[in-house]
Structures are given as structure tokens and as C-alpha cells.
KOLKOL-159193 format. One record per residue: residue number from 1; residue in three letters; x, y, z of N, C-alpha, C, O in turn. Coordinates in steps of 0.1 Angstrom, whole numbers, padded with zeros to 4 digits. Example, Ala and Ser with C-alpha at 12.3 -4.5 7.8 and 13.67 -1.06 7.14 Angstrom:
BEGIN
R 1 ALA 0132 -0057 0078 0123 -0045 0078 0132 -0033 0078 0142 -0033 0085
R 2 SER 0128 -0022 0071 0137 -0011 0071 0129 0000 0079 0134 0011 0080
This chain:
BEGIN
R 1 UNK 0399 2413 1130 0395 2420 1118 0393 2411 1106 0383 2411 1100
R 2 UNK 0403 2402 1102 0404 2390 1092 0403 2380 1095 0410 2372 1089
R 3 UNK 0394 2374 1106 0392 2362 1112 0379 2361 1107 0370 2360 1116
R 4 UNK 0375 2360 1094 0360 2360 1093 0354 2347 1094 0342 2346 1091
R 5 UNK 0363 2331 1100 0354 2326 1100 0362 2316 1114 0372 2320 1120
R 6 UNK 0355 2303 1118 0369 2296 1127 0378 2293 1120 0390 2293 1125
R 7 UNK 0377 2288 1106 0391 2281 1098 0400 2292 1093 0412 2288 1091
R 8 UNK 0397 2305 1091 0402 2313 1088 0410 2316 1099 0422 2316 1097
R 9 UNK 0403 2321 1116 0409 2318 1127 0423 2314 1128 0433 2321 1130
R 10 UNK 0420 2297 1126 0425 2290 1127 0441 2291 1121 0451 2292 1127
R 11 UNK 0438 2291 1105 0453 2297 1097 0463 2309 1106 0475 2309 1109
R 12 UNK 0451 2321 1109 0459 2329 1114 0468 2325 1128 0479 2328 1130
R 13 UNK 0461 2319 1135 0467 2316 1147 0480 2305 1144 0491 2304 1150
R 14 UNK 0477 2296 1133 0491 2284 1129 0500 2300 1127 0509 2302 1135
R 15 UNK 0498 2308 1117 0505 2316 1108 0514 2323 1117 0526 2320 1116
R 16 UNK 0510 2333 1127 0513 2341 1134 0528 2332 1147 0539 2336 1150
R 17 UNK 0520 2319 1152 0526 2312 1164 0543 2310 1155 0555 2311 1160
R 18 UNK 0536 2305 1139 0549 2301 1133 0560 2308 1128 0570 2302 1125
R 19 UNK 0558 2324 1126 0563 2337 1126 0568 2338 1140 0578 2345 1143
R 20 UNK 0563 2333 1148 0571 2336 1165 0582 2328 1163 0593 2333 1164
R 21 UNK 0581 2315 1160 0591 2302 1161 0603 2306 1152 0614 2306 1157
R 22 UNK 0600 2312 1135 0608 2314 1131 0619 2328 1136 0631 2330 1134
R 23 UNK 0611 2334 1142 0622 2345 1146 0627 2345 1160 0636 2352 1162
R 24 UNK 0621 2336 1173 0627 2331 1181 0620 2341 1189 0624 2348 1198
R 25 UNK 0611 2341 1186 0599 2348 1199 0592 2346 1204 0586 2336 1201
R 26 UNK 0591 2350 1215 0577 2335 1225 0564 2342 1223 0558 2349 1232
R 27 UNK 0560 2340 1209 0544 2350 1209 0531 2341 1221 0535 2333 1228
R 28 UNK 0519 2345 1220 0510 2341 1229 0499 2348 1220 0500 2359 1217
R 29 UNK 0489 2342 1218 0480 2347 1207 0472 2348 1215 0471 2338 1223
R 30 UNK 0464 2360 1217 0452 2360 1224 0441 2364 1218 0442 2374 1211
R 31 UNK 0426 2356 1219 0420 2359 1213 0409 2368 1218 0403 2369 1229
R 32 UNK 0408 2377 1204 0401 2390 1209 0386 2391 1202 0383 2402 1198
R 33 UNK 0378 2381 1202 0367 2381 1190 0359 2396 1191 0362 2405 1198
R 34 UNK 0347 2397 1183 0341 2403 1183 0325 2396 1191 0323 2384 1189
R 35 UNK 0316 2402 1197 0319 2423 1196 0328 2428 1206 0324 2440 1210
R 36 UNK 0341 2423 1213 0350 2431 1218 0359 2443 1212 0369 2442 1204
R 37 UNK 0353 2454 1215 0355 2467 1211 0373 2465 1203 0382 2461 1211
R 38 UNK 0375 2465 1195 0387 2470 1190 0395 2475 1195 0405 2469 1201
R 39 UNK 0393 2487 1195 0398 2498 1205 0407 2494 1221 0417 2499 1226
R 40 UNK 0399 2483 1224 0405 2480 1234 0421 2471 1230 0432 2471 1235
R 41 UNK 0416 2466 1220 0431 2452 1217 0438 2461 1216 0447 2462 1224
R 42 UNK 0436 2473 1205 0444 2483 1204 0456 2492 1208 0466 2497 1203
R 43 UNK 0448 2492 1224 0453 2505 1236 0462 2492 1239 0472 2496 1244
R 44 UNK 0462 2479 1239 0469 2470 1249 0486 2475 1247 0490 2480 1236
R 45 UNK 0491 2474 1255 0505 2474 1255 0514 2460 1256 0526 2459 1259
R 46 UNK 0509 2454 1253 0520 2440 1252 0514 2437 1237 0514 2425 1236
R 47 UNK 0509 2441 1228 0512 2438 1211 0526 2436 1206 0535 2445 1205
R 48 UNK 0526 2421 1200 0540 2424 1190 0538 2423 1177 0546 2423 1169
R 49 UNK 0520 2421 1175 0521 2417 1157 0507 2417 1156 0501 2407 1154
R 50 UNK 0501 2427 1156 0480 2428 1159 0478 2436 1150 0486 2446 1151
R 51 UNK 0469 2436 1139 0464 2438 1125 0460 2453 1136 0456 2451 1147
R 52 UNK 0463 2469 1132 0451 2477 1137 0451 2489 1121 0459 2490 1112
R 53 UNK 0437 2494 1124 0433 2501 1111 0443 2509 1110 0452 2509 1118
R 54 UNK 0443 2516 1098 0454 2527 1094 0450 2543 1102 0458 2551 1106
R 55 UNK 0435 2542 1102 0427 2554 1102 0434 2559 1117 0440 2569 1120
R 56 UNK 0430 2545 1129 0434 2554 1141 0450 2552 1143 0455 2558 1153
R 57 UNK 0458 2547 1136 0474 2543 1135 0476 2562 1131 0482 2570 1139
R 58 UNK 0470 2566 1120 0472 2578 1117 0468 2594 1129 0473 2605 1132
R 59 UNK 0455 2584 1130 0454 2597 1141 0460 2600 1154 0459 2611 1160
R 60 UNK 0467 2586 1159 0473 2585 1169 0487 2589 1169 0494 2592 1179
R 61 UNK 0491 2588 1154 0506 2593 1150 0504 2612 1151 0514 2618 1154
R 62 UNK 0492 2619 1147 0486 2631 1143 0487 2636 1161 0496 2642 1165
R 63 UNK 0478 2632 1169 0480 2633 1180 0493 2634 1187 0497 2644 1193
R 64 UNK 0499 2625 1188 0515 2624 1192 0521 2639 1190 0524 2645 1200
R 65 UNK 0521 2643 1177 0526 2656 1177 0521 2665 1183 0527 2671 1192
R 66 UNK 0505 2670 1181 0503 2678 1188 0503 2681 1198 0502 2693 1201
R 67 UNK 0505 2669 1211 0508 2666 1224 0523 2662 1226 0527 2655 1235
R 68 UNK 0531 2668 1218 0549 2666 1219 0552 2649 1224 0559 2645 1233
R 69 UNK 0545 2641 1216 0549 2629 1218 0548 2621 1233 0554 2611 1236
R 70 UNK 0537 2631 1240 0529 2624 1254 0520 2611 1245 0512 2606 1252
R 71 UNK 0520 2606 1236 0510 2594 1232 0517 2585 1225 0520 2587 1214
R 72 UNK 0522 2572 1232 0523 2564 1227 0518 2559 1214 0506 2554 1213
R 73 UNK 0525 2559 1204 0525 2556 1187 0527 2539 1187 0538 2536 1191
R 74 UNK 0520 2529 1184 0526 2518 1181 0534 2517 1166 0531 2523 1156
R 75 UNK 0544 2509 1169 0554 2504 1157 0547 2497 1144 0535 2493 1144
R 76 UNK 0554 2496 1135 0552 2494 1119 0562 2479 1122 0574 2478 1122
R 77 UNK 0550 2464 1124 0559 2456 1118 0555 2451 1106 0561 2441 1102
R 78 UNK 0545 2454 1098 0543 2445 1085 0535 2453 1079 0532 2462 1087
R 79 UNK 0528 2454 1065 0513 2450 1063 0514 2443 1048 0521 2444 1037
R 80 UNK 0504 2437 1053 0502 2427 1041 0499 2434 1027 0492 2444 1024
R 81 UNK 0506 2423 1018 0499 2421 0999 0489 2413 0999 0493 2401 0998
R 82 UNK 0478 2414 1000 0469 2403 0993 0472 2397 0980 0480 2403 0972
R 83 UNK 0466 2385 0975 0469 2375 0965 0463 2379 0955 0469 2380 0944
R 84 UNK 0452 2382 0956 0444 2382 0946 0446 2392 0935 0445 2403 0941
R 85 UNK 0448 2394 0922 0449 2398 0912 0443 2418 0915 0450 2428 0917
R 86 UNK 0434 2416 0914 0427 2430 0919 0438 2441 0928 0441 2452 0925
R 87 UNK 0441 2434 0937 0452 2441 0946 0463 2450 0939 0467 2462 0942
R 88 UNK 0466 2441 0929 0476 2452 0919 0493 2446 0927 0503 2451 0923
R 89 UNK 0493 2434 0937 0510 2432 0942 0515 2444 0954 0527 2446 0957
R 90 UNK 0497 2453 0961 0504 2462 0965 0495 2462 0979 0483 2457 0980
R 91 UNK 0505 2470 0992 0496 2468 1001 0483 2478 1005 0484 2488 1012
R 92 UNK 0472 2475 0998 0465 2487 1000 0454 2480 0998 0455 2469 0994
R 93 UNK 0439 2486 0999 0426 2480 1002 0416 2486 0996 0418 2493 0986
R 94 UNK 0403 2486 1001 0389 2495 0997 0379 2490 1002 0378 2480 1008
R 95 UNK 0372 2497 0999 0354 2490 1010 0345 2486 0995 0344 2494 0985
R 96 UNK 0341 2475 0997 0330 2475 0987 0316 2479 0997 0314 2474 1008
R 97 UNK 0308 2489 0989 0295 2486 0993 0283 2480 0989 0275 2483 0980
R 98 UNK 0282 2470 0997 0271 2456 0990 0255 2462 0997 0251 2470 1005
R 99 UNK 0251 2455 0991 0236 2458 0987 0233 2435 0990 0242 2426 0990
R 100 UNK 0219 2435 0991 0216 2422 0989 0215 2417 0977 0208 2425 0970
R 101 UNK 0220 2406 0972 0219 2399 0958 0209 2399 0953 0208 2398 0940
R 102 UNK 0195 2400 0964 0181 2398 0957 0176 2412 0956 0165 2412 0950
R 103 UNK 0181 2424 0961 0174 2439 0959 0176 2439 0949 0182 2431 0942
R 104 UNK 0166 2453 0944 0167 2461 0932 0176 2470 0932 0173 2481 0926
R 105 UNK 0188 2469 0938 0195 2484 0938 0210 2476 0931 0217 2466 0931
R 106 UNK 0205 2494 0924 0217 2492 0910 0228 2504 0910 0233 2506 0899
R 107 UNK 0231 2510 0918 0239 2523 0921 0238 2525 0939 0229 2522 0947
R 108 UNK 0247 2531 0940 0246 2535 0957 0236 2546 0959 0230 2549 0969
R 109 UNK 0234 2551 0949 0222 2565 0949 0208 2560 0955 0200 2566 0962
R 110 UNK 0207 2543 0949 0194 2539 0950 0190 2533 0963 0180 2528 0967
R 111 UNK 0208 2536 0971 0206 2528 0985 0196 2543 0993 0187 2543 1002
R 112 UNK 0202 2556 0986 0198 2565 0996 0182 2565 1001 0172 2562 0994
R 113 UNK 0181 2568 1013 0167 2569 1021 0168 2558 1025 0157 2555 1031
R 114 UNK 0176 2547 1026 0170 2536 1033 0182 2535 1046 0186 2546 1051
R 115 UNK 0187 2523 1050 0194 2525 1060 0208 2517 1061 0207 2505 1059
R 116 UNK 0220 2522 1065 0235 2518 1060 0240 2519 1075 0237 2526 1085
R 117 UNK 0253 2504 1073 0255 2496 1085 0272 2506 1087 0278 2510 1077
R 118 UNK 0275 2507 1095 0291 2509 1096 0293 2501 1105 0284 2498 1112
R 119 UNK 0309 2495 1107 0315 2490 1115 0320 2496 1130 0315 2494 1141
R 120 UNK 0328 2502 1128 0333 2510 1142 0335 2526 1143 0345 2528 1135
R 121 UNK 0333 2537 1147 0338 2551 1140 0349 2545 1136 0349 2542 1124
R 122 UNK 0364 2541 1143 0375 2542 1143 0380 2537 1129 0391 2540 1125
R 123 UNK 0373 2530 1122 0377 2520 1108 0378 2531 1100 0371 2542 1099
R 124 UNK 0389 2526 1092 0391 2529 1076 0378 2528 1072 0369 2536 1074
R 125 UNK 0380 2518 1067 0369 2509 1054 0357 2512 1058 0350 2521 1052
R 126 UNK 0352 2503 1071 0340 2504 1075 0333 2519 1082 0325 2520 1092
R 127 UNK 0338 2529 1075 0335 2541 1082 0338 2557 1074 0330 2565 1070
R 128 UNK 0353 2557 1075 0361 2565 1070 0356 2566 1058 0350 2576 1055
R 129 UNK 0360 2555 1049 0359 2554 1034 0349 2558 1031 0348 2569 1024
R 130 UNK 0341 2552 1033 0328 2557 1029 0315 2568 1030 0304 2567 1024
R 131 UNK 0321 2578 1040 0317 2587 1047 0323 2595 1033 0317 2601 1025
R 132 UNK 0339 2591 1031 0341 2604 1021 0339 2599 1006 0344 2606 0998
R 133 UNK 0332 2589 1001 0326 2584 0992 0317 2592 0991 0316 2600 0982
R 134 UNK 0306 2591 1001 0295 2599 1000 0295 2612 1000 0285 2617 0995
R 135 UNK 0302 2617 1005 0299 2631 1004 0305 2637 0991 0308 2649 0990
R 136 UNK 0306 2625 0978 0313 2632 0969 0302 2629 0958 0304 2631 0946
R 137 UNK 0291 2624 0963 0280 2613 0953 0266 2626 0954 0260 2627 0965
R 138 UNK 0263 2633 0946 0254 2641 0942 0240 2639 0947 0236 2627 0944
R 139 UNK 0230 2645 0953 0216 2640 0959 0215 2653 0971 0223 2663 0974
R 140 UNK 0205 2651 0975 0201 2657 0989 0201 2650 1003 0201 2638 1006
R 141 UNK 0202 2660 1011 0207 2655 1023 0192 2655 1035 0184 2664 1037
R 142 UNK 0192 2641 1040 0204 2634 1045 0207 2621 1037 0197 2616 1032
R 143 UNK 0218 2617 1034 0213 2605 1028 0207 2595 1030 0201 2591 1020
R 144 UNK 0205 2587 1041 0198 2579 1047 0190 2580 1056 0189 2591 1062
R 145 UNK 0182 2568 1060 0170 2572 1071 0181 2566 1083 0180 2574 1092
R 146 UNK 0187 2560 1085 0197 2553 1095 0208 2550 1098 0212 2541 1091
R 147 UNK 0215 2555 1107 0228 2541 1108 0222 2536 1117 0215 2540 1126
R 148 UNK 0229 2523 1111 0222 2513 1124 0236 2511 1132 0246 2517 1128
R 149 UNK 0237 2502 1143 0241 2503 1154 0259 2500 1148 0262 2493 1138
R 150 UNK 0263 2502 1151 0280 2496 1155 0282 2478 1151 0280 2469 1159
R 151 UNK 0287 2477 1136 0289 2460 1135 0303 2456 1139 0307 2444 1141
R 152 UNK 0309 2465 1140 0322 2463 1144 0333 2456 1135 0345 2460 1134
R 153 UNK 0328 2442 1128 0338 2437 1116 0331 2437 1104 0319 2439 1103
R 154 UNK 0337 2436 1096 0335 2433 1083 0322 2418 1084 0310 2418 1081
R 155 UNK 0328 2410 1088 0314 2403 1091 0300 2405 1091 0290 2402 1084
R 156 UNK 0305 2414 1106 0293 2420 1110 0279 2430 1104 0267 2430 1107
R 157 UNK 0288 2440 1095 0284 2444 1082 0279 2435 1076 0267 2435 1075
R 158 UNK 0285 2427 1072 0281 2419 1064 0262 2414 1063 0252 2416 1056
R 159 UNK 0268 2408 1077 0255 2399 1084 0241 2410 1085 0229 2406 1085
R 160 UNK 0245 2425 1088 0235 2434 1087 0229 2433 1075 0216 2435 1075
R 161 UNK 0236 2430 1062 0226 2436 1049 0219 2425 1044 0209 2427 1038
R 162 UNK 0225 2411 1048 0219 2395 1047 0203 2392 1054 0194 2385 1050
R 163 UNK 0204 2402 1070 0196 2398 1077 0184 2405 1077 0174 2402 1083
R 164 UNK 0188 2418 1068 0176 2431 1068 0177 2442 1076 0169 2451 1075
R 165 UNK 0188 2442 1084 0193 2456 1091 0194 2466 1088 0190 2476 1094
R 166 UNK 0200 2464 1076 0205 2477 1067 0201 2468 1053 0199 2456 1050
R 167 UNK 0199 2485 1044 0207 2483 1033 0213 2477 1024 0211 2470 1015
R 168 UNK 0227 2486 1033 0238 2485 1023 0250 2488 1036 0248 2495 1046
R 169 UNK 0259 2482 1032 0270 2486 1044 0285 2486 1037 0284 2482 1025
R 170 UNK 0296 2488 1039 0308 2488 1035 0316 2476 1039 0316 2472 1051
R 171 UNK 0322 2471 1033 0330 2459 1038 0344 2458 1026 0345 2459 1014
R 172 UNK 0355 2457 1041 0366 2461 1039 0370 2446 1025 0365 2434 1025
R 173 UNK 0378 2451 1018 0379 2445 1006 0385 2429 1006 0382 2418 1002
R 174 UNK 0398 2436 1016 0410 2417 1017 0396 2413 1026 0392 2402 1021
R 175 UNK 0388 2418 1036 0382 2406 1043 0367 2400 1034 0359 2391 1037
R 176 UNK 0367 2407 1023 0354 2400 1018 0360 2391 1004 0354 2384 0995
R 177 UNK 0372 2393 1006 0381 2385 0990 0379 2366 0999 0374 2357 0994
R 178 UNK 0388 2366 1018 0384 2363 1028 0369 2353 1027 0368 2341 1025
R 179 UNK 0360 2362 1028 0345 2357 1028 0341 2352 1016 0331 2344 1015
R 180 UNK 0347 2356 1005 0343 2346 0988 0349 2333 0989 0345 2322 0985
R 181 UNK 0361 2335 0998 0369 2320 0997 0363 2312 1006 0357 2302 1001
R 182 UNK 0362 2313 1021 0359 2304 1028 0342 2304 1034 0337 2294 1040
R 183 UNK 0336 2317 1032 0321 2316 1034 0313 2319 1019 0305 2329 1019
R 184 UNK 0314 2314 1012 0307 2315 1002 0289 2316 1000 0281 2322 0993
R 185 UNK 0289 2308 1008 0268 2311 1005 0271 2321 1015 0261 2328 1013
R 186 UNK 0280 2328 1026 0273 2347 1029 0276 2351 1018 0266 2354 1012
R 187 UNK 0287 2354 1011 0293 2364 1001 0285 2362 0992 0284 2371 0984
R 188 UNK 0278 2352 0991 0268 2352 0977 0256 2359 0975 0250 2362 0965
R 189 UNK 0254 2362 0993 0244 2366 0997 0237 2385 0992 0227 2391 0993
R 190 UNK 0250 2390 0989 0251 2406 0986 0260 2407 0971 0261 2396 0965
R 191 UNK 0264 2416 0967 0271 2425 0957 0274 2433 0958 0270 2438 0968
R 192 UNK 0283 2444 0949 0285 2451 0951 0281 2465 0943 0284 2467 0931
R 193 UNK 0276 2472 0950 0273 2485 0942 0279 2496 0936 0276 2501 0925
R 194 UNK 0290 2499 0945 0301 2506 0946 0314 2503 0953 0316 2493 0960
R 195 UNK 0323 2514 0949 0339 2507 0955 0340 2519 0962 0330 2526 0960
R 196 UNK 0349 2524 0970 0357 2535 0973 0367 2534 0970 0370 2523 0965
R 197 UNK 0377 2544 0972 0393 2546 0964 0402 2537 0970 0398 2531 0980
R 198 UNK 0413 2533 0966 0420 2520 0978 0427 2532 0982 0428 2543 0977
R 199 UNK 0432 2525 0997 0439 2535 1006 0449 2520 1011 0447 2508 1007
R 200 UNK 0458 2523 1021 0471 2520 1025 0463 2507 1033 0453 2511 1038
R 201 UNK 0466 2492 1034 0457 2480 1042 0461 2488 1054 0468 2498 1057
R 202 UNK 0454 2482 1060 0459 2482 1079 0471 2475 1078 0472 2466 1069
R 203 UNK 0481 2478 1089 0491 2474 1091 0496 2462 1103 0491 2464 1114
R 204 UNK 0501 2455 1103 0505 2445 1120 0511 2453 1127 0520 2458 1119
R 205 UNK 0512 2459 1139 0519 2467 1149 0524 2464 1160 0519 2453 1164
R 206 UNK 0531 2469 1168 0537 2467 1181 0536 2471 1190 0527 2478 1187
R 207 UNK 0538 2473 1202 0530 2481 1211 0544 2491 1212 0555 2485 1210
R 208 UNK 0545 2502 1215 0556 2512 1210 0564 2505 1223 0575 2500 1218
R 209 UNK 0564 2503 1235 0574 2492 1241 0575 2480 1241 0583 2476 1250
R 210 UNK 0569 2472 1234 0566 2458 1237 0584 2454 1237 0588 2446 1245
R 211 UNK 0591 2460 1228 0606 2457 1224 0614 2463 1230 0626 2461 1228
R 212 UNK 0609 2474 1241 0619 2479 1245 0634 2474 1247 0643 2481 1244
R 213 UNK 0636 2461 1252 0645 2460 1259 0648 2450 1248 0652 2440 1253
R 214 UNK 0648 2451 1237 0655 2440 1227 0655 2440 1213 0651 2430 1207
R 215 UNK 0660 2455 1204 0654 2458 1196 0662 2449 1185 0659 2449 1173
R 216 UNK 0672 2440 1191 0670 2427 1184 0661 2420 1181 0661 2416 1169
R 217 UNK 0652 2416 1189 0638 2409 1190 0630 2412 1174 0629 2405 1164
R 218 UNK 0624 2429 1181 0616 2430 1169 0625 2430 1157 0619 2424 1148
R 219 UNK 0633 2433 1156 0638 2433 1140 0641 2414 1135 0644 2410 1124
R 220 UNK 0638 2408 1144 0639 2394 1142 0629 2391 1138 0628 2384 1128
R 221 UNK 0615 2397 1147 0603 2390 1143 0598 2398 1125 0593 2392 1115
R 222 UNK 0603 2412 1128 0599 2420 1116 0602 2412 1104 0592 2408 1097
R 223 UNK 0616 2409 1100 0627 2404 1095 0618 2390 1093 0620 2388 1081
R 224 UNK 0609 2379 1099 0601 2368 1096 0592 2372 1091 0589 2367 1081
R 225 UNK 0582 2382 1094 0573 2389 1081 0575 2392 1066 0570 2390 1055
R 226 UNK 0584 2398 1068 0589 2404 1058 0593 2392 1045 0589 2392 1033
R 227 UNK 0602 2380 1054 0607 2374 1048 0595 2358 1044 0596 2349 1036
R 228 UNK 0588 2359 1052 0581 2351 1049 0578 2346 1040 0579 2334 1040
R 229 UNK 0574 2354 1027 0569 2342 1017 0578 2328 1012 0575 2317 1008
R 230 UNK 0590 2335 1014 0606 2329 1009 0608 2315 1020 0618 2307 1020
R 231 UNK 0596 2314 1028 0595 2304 1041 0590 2289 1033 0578 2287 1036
R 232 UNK 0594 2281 1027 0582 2268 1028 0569 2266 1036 0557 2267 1034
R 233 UNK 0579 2261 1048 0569 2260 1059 0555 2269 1062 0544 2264 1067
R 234 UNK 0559 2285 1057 0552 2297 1059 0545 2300 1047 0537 2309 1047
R 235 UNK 0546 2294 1037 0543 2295 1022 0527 2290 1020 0519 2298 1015
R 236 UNK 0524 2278 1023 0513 2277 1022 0499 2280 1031 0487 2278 1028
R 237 UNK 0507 2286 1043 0496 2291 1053 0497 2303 1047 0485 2305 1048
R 238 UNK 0502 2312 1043 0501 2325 1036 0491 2324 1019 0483 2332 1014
R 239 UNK 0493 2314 1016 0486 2313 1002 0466 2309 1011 0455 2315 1011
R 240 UNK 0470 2299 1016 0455 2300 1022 0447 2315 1030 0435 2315 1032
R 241 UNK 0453 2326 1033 0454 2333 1039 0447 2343 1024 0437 2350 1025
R 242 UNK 0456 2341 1013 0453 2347 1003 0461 2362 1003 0458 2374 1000
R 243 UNK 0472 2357 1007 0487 2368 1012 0496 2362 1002 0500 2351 1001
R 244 UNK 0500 2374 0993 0512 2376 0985 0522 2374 0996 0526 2362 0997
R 245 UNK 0527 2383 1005 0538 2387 1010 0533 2398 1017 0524 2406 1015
R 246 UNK 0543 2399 1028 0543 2417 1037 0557 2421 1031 0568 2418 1026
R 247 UNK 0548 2433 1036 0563 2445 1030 0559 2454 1047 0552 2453 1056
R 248 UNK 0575 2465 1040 0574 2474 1053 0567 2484 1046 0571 2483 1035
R 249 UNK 0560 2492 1046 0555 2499 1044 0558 2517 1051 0558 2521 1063
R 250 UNK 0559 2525 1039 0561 2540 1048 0547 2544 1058 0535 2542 1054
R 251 UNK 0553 2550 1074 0541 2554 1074 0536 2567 1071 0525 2569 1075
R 252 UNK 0539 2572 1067 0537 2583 1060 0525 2584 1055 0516 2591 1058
R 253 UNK 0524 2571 1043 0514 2569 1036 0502 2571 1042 0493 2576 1036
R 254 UNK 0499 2565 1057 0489 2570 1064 0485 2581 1067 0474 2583 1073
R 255 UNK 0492 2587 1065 0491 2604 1074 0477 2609 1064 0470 2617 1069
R 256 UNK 0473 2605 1050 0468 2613 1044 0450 2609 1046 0441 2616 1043
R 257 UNK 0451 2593 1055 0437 2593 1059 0433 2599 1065 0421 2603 1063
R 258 UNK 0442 2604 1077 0436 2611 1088 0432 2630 1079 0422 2637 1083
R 259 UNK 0437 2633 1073 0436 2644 1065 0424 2645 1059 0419 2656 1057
R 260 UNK 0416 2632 1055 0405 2627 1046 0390 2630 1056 0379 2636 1055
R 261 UNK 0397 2621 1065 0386 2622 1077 0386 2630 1083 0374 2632 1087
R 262 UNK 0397 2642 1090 0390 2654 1091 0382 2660 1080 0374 2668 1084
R 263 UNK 0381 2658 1067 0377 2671 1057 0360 2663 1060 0350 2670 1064
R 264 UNK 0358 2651 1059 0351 2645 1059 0340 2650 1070 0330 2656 1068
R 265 UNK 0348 2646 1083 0340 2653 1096 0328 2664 1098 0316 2666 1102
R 266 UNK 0342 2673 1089 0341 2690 1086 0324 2684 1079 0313 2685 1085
R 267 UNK 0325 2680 1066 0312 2681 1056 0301 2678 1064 0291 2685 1064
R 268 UNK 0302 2666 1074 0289 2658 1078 0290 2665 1088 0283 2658 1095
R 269 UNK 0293 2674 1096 0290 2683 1102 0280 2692 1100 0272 2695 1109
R 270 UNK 0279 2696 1092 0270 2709 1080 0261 2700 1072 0253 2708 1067
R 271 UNK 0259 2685 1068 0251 2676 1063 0250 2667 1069 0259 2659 1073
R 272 UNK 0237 2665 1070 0234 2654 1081 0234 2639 1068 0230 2638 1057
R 273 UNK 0239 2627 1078 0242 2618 1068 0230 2607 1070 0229 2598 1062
R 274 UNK 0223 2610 1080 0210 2601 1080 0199 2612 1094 0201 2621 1102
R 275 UNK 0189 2606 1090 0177 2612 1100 0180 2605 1111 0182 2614 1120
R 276 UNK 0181 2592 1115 0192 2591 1127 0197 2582 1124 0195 2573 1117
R 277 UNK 0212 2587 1137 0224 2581 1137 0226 2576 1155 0222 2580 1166
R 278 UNK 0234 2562 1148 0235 2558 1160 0248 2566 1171 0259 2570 1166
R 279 UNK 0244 2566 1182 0252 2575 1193 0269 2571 1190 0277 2580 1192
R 280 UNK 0272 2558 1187 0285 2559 1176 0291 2567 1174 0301 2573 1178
R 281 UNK 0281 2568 1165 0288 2579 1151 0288 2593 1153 0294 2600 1145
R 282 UNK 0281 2598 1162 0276 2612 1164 0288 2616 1164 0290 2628 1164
């Protein structure tokens, strides 16, 4: 999800191996690029520290209950502060929707009738957010002539509105803060039209057994997140990163996306949100 470039990659993979060493874990980084469905790293069961959206963290927590706890919930080990001033020192996000630097479009209103990129259904940012952005923005329906296909990252969005795909697409906020730093002629390449509300970042998680048998472990590895900034060693790969610090975060706080995106559902059910949609999103 925040791997927007190889060097970016790269940090994370030093970052993460060196969070294993300090807490005395034998991590194994595997790489999961894109377009490998999310979804799948997701379902894996041997996670001890994998960035996943809040949206399906939430609905999977939502589910759990209603199925008396037949669905494995993965664990809360981190989620990140971003650095950057904007952030507020807290862990929480938003979608910018960009437009190309060289259009005429001066409001998201003026994206309507043409055609908007999402990432995955399953995303916050790239999906969620902006579904209930729009249905709160005044006009006639549908709003667009398109979704176009499934970009799956923030990138990928990205690369749709640069290349003529779309529009206008959503891109999750820490990964385009991400793309100002280290890809600068893309990020130069769009703007932003609109924001959506911040909501809770995605969190790092666990696979609900990965620890079974050592809940020493995780509280070791947790306990190296957490404590990290206070790390030297861990200090400057976190500032390249453009990471304040992790915190634990309530999950609670999630519970209210999935609340959002049902109401959401509900609307674009009864309003169609483009003349067509890709089989995605239906």
C-alpha cells in the first residue's frame, strides 16, 4: 500500500527486518506488489506486521459478531503518525481527489460526467471515502460516465489520472505525502480538488494466530513499534519514511467506517454513481 516506489520499498523492508531484530523476531518480508489482489496478503495467516485498510479490519471485526466469532479478526500491532505537519501528530488519513495539473477543473463538481479511478472496493481512501464524499456533494445523478477498472494502490490511481484513464481518482493521503517526497515529477503531475474527512490510518496487524503460542513474542514485537522512534538505529529510517511514531490505537475507532459504508451502500444503491461501473464495484 506504501511502497510507492523501489526506494521507498526499500526503507520499508530495512524498517520492518530491523523492528524484527529489535524485538527478537525472525520476521521474513514477503513481497506482495501490486496488481496482487490485497485481499489475498490480507486473508494470509502467518502476518505479524502487514499495513491492512481500516475499512475491511472493520468489517471483518462487524462480521465476527454477527457470526459469534466463526471469523478470524486479525490483531492491532501499530498504526502509524505521519511527519508531516498536516497530520495534526495523529494517526489518521484522507483521500485527496486529484485531477491533472494541466485540466480545467476547479471543484470536484466539475469532475462530474467524466470518468473516476478507484482502487480496490475493499479500501478506505480509495473507495469508501469517497463514495461518501460524494453522495454528500449536490448535482444529479449519476455522477460520472465511468469507473474505470480496479487500480488497486494509490499509485495506481495515481497513474490513471496522469495517463488519461480517468479524471479524477482518490489517493490515500500518507501515500501521496510518500509520492511528493520521493516521486515528484508524478505528484506534480495532478492536484488536488477536494479532500474527504480524515478517518483512523490503516493499521499494521497480525494474523489473529500468528502468536498463538508466544504472546510474549507479539508484545515484544508490538512493544518495538511502539517504541521505535526512541530507537537511533530506527530513527532515521522512520523520518525517511516520513513517520512521527506508532501508537496503539483503539479499535473501536474503526468500527464507525464500516457504519459509513453501509449508509453509503444504502445511497448508491437508489443512485447510480456512474453510467458504467466496473464489475468491481457493482
Amino acid at each position: 500500500m506504501y511502497s510507492v516506489s523501489a526506494q521507498v520499498a526499500d526503507l520499508w523492508r530495512r524498517l520492518l527486518l530491523e523492528l524484527g531484530r529489535v524485538s527478537g523476531t525472525d520476521l521474513e518480508v514477503v513481497e506482495h506488489p501490486a496488481p496482487a489482489p490485497l485481499e489475498q496478503l490480507w486473508q494470509r495467516e502467518d502476518k505479524a506486521a502487514v499495513f491492512m485498510c481500516g475499512l475491511p479490519y472493520a468489517r471483518g471485526v462487524a462480521a465476527g459478531r454477527i457470526m459469534a466469532g466463526h471469523i478470524s479478526v486479525p490483531r492491532i500491532i501499530a498504526a502509524p503518525v505521519p511527519s508531516p505537519p498536516e497530520f495534526q501528530g495523529m494517526p489518521r488519513y484522507w483521500s485527496e481527489l486529484v485531477v491533472r495539473s494541466d485540466s480545467h477543473f476547479a471543484t470536484l463538481a466539475d469532475t462530474f460526467g467524466r470518468r473516476i479511478a478507484f482502487t480496490v472496493a475493499q479500501s478506505q481512501s480509495g473507495y469508501a471515502a469517497p463514495l461518501n464524499l460524494l453522495r454528500t456533494q449536490p448535482g444529479a445523478h449519476p455522477r460520472y460516465a465511468e469507473v474505470v477498472a480496479p487500480c488497486v494502490t494509490p499509485l495506481g490511481a495515481l497513474e490513471a489520472v496522469i495517463d488519461g484513464a480517468a479524471e479524477v481518482a482518490p489517493i490515500d493521503s500518507y501515500a501521496f505525502a510518500l509520492l511528493a517526497r520521493y516521486c515528484p515529477g508524478l505528484s506534480a503531475q495532478v492536484r488536488s480538488v477536494a479532500r474527504t474527512a480524515p478517518t483512523p490510518i490503516p493499521p499494521l496487524v497480525a494474523s489473529a494466530g500468528a502468536f498463538a503460542d508466544s504472546a510474549a513474542q507479539f508484545s515484544a514485537l508490538q512493544t518495538a513499534f511502539l517504541q521505535a522512534h526512541l530507537e537511533p538505529g530506527l530513527r532515521a529510517l522512520m523520518q525517511a519514511l516520513l513517520l512521527e511514531r506508532f501508537v496503539l490505537p483503539d479499535p473501536a475507532t474503526y468500527e464507525q467506517l464500516n457504519v459509513d459504508f453501509e449508509e453509503s451502500l444504502a445511497f448508491w444503491r437508489q443512485h447510480k454513481i456512474a453510467s458504467i461501473v466496473h464489475p468491481a464495484f457493482l
